[in-house]
N, C-alpha and C positions, 0 to 999 in steps of 0.2 A: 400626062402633063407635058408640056412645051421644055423643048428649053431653055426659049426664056421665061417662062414661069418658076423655071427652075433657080434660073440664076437672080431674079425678082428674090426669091424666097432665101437662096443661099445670101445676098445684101442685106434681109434683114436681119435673117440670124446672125450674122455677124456685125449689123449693128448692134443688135440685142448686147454679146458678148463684151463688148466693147464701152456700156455705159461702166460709167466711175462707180464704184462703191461708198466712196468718202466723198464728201463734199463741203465747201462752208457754204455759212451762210452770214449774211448781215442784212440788220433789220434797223430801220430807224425811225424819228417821229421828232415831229418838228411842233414850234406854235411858236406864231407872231402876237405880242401881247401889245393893245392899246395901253397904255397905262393911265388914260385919264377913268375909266374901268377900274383901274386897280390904288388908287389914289395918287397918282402922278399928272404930270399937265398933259394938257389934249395936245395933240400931234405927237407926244413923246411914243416910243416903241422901243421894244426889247425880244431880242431873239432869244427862246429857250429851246435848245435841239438835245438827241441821244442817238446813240447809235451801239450797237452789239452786235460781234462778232461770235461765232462759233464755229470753230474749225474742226473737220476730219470729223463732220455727222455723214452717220447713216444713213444712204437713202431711203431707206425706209422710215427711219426717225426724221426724215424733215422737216415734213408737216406739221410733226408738234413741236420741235426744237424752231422750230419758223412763227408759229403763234406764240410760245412762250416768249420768244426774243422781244419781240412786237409788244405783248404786254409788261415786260419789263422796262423799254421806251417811254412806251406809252406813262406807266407809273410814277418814273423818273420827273417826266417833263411836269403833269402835273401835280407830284409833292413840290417840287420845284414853286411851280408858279402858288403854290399854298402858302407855302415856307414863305413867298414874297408878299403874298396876302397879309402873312400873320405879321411881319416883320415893318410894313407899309400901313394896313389899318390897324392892327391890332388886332387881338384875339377876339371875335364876336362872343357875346354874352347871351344867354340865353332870355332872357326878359328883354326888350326893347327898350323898358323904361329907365332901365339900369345903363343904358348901353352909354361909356363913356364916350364921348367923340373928342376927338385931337383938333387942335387950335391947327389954324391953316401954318402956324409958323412950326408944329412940330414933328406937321406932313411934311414940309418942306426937308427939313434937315433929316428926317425917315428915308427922306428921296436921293439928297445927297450924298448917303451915307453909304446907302445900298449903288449907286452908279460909282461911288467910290471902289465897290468889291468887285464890278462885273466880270473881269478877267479874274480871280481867285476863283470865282463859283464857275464859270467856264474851264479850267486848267481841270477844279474837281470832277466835273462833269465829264471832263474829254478823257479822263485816267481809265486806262485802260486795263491794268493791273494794280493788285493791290502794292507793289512795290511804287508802282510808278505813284498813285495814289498817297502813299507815305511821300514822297520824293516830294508832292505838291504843296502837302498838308507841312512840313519841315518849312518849305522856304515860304510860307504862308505866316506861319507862326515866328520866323526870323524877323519878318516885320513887324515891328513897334509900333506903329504908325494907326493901327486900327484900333474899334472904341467894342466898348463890352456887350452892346445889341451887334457891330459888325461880327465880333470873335461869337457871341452866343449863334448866331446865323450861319457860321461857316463849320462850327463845332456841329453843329446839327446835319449841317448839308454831308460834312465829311464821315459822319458816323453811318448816315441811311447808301453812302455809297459802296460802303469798305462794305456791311452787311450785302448789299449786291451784288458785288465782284466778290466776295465769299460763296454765296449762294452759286453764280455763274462756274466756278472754278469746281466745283462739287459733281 
């Protein structure tokens, strides 16, 4: 062997040595919702994003700690845009003929209700830890100002999130 093959060979082994053993990762998952789609007016739009962090993975565990993250995004976003479904149309019913439909006037105030919460369901969403989570959910509820489908819709969003960052923290 040469000695620059040699020395070719001694660079890699010693790049080899040299990769990290720990790493993070962060994964996220976005969706831009039409809302005339979801029962709101046409041109309206709403950003629903997620993002997960995990620090100090194995490299060897990346791979699945990297699609787990991605599924957990991915879950967030659209219970998210359900929770906005169910909270905007209403709970569909299984018969069609049953299927109540909402007077245009109490879409509307459905509409206003929830663009009234966007930054509470954002602050929840962006918690990072379950303290930080409590911290949001405290000056959420210091607010009087909200009506009992906005608290039923934030109680919901804040339960399925604390079980997340529970799960994550595990």
């Amino acid at each position: 062997m040469s000695k620059r093959n040699k020395r070719k060979e001694k660079e890699v082994e010693d790049s080899v040595t040299t990769l990290p053993m720990k790493m993070d990762i962060t994964r996220s998952y976005s969706r831009k919702l039409n809302l005339s789609a979801h029962g709101g007016e046409q041109f309206e739009t709403v950003d629903i994003s997620e993002s997960r962090t995990a620090k100090d993975v194995s490299v060897v565990q990346a791979p699945e700690i990297s699609e787990y993250l991605y599924k957990c995004c991915v879950d967030s976003v659209e219970d998210a845009i359900k929770a906005y479904d169910e909270m905007m149309l209403g709970e569909q019913e299984d018969e069609p003929k049953k299927k109540k439909k909402k007077a245009v006037s109490e879409i509307d105030e459905d509409k206003v209700e929830f663009s009234e919460i966007k930054d509470q369901i954002n602050e929840l969403l962006e918690a990072d830890s379950i303290k930080e989570l409590t911290k949001v959910a405290k000056a959420i509820a210091d607010n009087g100002d909200l009506t009992k489908k906005q608290i039923a819709y934030l109680t919901k969003l804040y339960a399925k999130r604390k079980d997340e960052l529970t799960k994550m923290a595990d």
